[in-house]
N, C-alpha and C positions, 0 to 999 in steps of 0.2 A: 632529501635523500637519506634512504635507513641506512646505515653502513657500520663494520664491522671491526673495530682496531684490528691492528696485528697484536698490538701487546693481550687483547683478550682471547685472540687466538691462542696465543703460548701460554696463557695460562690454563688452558683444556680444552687441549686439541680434541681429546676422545669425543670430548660433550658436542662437538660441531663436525665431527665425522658424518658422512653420506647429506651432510647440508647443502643447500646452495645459499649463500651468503653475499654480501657485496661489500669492494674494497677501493679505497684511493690511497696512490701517493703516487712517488716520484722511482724512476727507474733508475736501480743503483748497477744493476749490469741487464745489457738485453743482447740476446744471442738468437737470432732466428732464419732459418735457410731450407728450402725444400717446404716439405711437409709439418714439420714438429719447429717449434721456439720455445724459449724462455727466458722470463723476465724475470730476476730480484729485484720485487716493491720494498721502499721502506714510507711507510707514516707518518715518521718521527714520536708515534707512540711507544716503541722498542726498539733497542738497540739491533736485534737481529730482522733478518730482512721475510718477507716471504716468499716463496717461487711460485710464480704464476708458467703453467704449462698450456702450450697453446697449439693447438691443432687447427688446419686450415681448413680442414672438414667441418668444422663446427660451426669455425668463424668467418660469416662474410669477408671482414673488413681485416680480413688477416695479411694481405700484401699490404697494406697501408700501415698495421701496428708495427710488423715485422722490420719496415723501413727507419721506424725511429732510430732517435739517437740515446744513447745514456743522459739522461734529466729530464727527460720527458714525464711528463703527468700521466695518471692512467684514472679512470673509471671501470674496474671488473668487476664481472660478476660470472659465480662455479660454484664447482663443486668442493668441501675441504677433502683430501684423501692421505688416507694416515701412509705412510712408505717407511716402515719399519728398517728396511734393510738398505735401505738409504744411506747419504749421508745427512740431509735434512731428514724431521722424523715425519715432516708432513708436508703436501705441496697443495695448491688451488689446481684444479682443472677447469679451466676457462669455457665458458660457454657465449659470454658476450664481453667488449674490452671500447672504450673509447680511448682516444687519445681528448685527454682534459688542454694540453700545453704540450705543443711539439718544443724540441731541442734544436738551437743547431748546432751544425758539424763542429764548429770552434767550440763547443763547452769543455773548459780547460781541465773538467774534473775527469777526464779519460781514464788514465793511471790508475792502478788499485791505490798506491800509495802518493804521496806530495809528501816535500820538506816542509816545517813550519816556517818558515823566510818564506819561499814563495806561497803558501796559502794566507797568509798575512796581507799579500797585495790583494789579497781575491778575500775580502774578509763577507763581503754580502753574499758570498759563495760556500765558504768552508763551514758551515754548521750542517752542509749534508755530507763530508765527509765521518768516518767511523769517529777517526780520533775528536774531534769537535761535538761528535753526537755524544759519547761518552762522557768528557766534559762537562756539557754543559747542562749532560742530565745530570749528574753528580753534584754541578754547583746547583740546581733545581732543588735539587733534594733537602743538598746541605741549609740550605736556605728554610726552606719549610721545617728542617729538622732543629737549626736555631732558634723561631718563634717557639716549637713544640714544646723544645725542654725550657726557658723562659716563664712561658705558659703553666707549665708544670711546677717550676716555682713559686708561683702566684707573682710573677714580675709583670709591671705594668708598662705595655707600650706605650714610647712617646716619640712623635716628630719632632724633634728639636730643628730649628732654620736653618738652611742651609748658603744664606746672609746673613754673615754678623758682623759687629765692630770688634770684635777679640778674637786678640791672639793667644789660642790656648797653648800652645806650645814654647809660644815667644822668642820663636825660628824667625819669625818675621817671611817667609817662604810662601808667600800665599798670594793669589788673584786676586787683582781688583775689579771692585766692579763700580760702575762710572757707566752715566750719560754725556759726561763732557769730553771734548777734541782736546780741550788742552789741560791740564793736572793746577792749574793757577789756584784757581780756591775750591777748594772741596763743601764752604759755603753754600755754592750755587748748586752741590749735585742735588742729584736723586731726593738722597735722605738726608741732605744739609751736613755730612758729615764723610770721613773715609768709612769705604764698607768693602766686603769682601767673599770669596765663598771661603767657606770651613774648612778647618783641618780637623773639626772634633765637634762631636758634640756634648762633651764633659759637662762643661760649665754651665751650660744648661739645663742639662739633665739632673747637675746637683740638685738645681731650687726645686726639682718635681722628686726628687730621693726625699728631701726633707718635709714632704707633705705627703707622699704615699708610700714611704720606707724603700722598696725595692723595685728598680725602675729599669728600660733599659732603651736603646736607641737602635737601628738598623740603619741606616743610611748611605747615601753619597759623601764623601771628602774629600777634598781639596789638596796641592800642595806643590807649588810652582817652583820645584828645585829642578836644575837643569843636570837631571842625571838621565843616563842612558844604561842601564844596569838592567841585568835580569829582573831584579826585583822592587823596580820604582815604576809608578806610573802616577799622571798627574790626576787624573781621576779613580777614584777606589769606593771602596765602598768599607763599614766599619762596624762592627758589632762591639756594644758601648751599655755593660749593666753598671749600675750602681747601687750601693746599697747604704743605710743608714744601719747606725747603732753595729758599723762592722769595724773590725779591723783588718791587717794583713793575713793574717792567718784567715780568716776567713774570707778575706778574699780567694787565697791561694785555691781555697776548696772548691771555692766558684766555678774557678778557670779549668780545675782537674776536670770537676762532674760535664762539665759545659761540654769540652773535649772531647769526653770518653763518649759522652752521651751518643754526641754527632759522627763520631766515629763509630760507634755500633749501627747506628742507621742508616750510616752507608753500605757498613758491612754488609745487613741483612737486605737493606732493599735495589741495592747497584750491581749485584753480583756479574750480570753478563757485561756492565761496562769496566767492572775489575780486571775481570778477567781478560779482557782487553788490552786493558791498559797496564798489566803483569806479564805481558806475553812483547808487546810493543816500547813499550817506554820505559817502565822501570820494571824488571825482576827483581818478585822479592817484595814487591809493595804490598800484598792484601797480607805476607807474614807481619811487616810493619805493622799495619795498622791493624791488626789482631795485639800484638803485643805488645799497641796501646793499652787495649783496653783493661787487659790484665797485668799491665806492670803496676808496678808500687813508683810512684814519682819521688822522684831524688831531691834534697834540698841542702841547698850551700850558703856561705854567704856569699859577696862578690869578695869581701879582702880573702876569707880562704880559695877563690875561685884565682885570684891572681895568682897567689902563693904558689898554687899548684900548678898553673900554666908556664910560671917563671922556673919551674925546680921541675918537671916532665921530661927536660934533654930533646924537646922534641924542638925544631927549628920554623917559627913562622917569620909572614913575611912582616907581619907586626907582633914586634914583642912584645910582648906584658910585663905593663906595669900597672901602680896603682896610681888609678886619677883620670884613666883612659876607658874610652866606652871599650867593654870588652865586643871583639871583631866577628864577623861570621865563622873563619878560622876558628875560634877559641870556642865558640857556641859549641860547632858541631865536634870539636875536639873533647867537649867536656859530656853531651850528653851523648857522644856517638862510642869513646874508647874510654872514657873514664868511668861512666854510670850505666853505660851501655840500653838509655832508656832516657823517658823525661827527665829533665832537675828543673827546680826552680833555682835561679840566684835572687840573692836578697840585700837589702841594705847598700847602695850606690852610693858614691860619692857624693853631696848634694849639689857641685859645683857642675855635673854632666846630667841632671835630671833637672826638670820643670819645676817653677816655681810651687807650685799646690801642693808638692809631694811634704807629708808627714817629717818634721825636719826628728834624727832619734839624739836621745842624750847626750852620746858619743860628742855632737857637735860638727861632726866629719858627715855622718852619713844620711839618707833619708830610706822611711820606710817602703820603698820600693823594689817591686819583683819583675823578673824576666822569665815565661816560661821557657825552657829550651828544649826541641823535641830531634832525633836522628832524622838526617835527609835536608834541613831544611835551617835550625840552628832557631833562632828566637820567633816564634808562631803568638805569643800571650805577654804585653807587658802593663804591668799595672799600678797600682797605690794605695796605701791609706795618705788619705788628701788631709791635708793641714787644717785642723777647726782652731784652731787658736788665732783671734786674732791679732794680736800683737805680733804673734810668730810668722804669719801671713804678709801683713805689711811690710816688716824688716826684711820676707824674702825675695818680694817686688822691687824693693829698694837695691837690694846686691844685682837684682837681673834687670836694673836700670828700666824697668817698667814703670809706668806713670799709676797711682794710685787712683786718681780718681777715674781714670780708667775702668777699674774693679771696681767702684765704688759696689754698685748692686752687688757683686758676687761676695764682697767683705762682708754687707749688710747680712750675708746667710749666716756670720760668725755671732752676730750682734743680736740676731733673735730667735733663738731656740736654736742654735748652732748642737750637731753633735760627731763622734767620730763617726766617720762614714767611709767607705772606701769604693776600687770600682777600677774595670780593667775595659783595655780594646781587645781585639780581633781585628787584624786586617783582612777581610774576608777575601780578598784572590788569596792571599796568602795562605789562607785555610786549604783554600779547594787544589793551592799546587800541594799541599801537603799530603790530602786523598788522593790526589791523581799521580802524583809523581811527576808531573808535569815542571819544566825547570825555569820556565818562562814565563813572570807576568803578563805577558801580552797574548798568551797563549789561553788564559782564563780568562781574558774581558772581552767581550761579545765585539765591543768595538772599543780597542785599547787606545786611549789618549796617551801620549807619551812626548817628552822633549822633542820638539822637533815636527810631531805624527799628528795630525787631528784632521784626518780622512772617512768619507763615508758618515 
């Protein structure tokens, strides 16, 4: 069957005026009674719908379409006609219509609008609602718009496994994975050993940093903490470059360009789901994420980021001090009313960050950054990773990790070791940041969560 998107429709309409063309999707409103009906098709190639108008004079089988329900399939085929003085600027005039996929009466998506709670239970359902179409062309985008600018770097993709025996975090917070009923000896499993799925794929991607320079990962992650929070879920997905012969500073550059990049790509190519989701969800989001891409990002370190959050007069529910991961609170308090824009913080206590992180002179602290952006609080955290081995071992040692564990990843110290560095992206994280969206479970097609692992 030849057939016609809606999305190429909206992009010129004139060019397909007085045509007869053919169209499929799903009925997002049908309205039909006496003589005249009308159905809004969507595709799912654009956000916005088309109106198919339907005359009984024309169409046999017009008491039969008219009977559908809203979700129903359609096959038309019409004429395009421009309606300037419309509120649409163009509608189909129907000449012949199948039903592909009758509806029935109970399809729950009736309502123009649903709460995100109840479209959650109905998750094999809500991606033909607006808010979900928006979404999840957004994260589509965002997606393809990470490889692009990567690509652009001359960064080279890599699958790192998504089973490993390391713990890169050293949270200890991770699934296992096992053939056996009972945990007795891990001898007997699979891979003769304990294994797991990922919280990262770092460590991996180092050994391919130090044979292709600039490297980066895309993937699924792991992380079996029993949180119920807006913004945890046990399955995620992670945007993971790395680079050799870098340091922090150049990392930081990384994660700006990276940012801005993806943010202008949404800007220019998601426009009708902005606007959407600037009218519904959050007011005020496409000013945000415009002035992303033109601010100047702010840079602190973490000891002046406490200083300032302890002496502000302002009251949270955790106060600041030094030695504590700084809070959501303080994120959005420092880049939302103090910088009024991104900041990086930098240099962390080394006693709240991961063992790989760059230990600096000080002795206190490690070369570690946290992007922080308004709406959202820490979006980018990252490091120059420790090349020194002797400094490497001793920080295994303090985080009570087993060295021959590491052995291979020490070994990256031992031959042609160099500074290198390299940040995440929690990629839902990214996409509530473009959408405004306040709910991790609300950006995963099909959210794993404490408790949730339906559909």
């Amino acid at each position: 069957m030849m057939r016609t998107k809606i999305k190429d429709i909206y992009k010129c309409p004139e060019a397909l005026a007085g045509k007869n063309i053919t169209v499929a999707g799903w009925a997002r409103f049908v309205r039909a009674g006496g003589e005249v009906g009308f159905i809004e098709l969507n595709d799912g190639s654009f956000f916005s719908n088309l109106q198919l108008v339907l005359e009984s004079k024309n169409i046999d089988n017009y008491a039969a379409v008219a009977s559908q329900n809203v979700g129903a399939s359609f096959v038309a085929g019409g004429e395009i006609v421009m309606t300037p003085g419309l509120k649409q600027p163009f509608e189909m005039r129907v000449s012949e219509i199948e039903v592909e996929g009758a509806s029935a009466p109970d399809y729950p998506l009736q309502k123009k609008r649903h709460s995100p709670e109840f479209l959650r239970e109905i998750a094999h359902l809500r991606p033909r609602t607006n808010l979900y179409s928006a979404v999840f062309r957004i994260r589509s985008e965002a997606a393809y718009a990470v490889h692009t600018f990567f690509n652009g770097q001359n960064f080279v993709y890599v699958n790192t496994p998504i089973i490993t025996a390391s713990d890169c975090e050293g949270a200890g917070d991770m699934f296992k994975v096992t053939v056996l009923e009972n945990f007795a000896d891990f001898t007997k499993d699979f891979f003769g050993k304990k294994a797991f799925l990922t919280v990262s794929g770092q460590l991996n991607l180092e050994c391919f940093a130090l044979a292709f320079g600039n490297v980066y990962t895309f993937g699924p992650t792991f992380r079996a903490e029993a949180s119920n929070t807006q913004r945890h879920a046990a399955e995620f997905w992670m945007i993971e470059p790395e680079m050799a012969f870098a340091d922090l500073n150049d990392d930081m550059e990384l994660a700006r360009g990276c940012l801005v990049f993806v943010t202008g790509h949404i800007l220019r190519h998601c426009a009708e789901e902005l606007e959407f989701l600037n009218k519904f969800v959050e007011p005020g989001l496409t000013e945000r994420l415009l002035k992303i891409t033109e601010s100047k990002f702010g840079h602190i370190t973490y000891t002046e980021a406490i200083e300032l959050l302890s002496g502000c007069g302002q009251t949270f529910e955790y106060p600041a001090k030094w030695g504590m991961d700084i809070q959501t609170e303080h994120e959005r308090h420092l880049s939302e009313k103090v910088f009024g824009g991104p900041v990086f913080v930098t240099d962390y206590p080394a006693e709240i960050k991961s063992f790989y992180m760059r230990q600096n002179d000080d002795g206190r602290t490690v070369a570690a950054m946290d992007l922080l952006v308004p709406g959202v609080g820490e979006l980018i955290g990252g490091s120059q990773r420790e090349e020194r081995y002797d400094r490497l071992t001793e920080a295994l040692r303090l985080k009570n990790m087993k060295e021959e564990d590491y052995r291979w990843y020490l070994d990256l110290r031992k031959y042609g070791g160099t500074k290198h560095a390299g940040f995440g992206i929690g990629f839902e994280r990214l996409v509530m940041y473009l959408t405004g969206v306040s709910n991790i479970r609300d950006v995963c097609a099909f959210p794993r969560t404490f408790g949730k692992a339906e559909f």
